[in-house]
N, C-alpha and C positions, 0 to 999 in steps of 0.2 A: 094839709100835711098829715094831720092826725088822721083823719077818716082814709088817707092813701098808707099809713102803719098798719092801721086797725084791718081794713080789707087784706092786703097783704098777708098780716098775723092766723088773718081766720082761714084763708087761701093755705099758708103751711101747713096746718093744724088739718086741715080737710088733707090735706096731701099724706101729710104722718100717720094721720088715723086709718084713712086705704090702706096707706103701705103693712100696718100695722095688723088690721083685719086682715088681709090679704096673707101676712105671714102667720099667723096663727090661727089655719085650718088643719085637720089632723092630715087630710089627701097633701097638703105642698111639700112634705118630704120625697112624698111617693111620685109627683109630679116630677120635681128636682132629676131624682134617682131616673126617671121612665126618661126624660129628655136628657140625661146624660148615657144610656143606653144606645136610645139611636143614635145620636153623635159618633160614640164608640165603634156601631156597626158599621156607619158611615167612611171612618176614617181608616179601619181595617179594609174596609172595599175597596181606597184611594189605596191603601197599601203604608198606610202613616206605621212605624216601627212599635215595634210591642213596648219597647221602655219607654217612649213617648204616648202611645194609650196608657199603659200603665198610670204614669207621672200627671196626667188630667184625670184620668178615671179616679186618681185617689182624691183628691180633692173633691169632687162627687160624693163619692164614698163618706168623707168627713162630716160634710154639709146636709148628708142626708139621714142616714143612722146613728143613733147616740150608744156609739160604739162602748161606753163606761158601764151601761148597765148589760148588753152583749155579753163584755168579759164576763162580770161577775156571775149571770148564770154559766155561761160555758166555761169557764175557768176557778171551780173550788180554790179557796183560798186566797183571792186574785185581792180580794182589801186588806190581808195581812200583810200582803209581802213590801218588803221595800219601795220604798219610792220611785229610785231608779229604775229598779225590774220592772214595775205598773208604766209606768213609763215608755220606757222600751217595747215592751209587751204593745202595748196601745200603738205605738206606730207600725210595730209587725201586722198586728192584727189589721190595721188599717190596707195595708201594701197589699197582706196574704187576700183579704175579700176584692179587692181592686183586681188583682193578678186573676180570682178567679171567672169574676167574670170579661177581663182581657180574651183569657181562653177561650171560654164559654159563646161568646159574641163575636166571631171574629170575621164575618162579611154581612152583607147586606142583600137584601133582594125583596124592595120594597115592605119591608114587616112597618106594621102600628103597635103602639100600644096605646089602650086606652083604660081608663079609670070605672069599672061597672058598678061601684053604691061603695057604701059603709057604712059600719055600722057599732053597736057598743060592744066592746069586748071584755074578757076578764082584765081585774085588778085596775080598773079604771084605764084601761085602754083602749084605742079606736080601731079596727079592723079596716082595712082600706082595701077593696077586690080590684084589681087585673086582668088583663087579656091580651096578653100577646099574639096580635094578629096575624097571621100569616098567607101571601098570597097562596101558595099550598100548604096543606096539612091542618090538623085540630088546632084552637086557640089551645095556646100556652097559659092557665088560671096559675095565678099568685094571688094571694090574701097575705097582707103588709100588716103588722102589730105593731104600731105606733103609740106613743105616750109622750104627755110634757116633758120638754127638757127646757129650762128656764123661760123666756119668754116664747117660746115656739114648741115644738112636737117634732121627734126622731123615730126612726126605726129602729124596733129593739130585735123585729123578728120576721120570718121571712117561713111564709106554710105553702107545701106545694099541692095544689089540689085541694086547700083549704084545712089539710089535715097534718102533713107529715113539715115538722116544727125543725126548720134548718138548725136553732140552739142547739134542739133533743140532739141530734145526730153530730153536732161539732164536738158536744159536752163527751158523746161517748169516742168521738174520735179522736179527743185530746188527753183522753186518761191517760191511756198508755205510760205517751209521752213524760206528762205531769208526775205519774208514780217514778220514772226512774231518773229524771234529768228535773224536774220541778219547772218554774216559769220560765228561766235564763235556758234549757232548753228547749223549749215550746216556742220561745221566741225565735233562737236559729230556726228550727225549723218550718216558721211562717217568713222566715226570710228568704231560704233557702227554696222555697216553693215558689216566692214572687221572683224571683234570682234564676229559674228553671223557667219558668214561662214566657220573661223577656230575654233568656238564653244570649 
């Protein structure tokens, strides 16, 4: 009985530790996010409703970017402000990247993506390359900025062509906003935009 606990115990232990390795490679955000893409293309092609891509795409979205340090560079002041407002803010901003690529991905016609190297990036972060395949036309190149987020690795960032930094260009598209209305309305307005794309 003991030596059928003991194989057992070591058997779990084998199981937990895979699972474990397995989730703490800097690519299985990037993985995550790529197999929730097709899905999304897939289900646009079936004709599934934009608030229902929406509504699984965010959950995606959640699991795979460590959307808290996102804000903080795209959002000056985003650790000052209230609670509620970070808050709030974090779910819009969740909804608004979801809604963008609902948009963005909305049929199928056999596309791959697949994973081409990685490598060490600034500030202790992992660069994770892409290739959106397509049966016509140029691969689509993404380069993924990924970093620890507690026991695993998120996306913090998203460079197209390896150069031009999705944050840089959020950060500047959300000043505007931020100088006249501040986070509460930054927030309508990522609501506002996921709200217009499942129409």
């Amino acid at each position: 009985m003991i030596a059928f606990i003991t194989r057992t115990a070591l058997c779990l232990l084998l199981v937990l530790t895979a699972g474990a390795a397995h989730a703490d490679r800097p690519a299985d955000p990037v993985t995550r996010l790529n197999d929730g893409i097709l899905t999304l293309m897939r289900a646009a092609e079936s004709g599934v409703p934009a608030a229902a891509r929406l509504r699984d795409f965010e959950s995606v979205i959640r699991e795979s970017f460590d959307l808290e340090t996102s804000l903080r560079v795209a959002v000056p002041g985003y650790d000052r402000a209230p609670e509620p407002e970070r808050r709030a803010l974090l779910g819009a901003f969740a909804r608004r990247n979801a809604a963008q690529y609902v948009s963005r991905f909305d049929g199928y016609s056999g596309e791959t993506i697949e994973i081409a190297g990685e490598r060490s990036g600034p500030r202790n972060t992992t660069l994770v390359e892409t290739r959106l395949l397509r049966p016509q036309g140029s691969p689509v190149v993404l380069t993924y900025v990924v970093r620890r987020m507690g026991d695993g690795w998120g996306i913090v960032d998203v460079l197209l062509n390896g150069s031009v930094s999705q944050l840089a260009v959020q950060r500047s598209d959300f000043a505007a906003t931020l100088r006249s209305g501040g986070i509460p309305a930054l927030t309508r307005e990522f609501n506002a935009y996921a709200d217009g794309v499942t129409g």
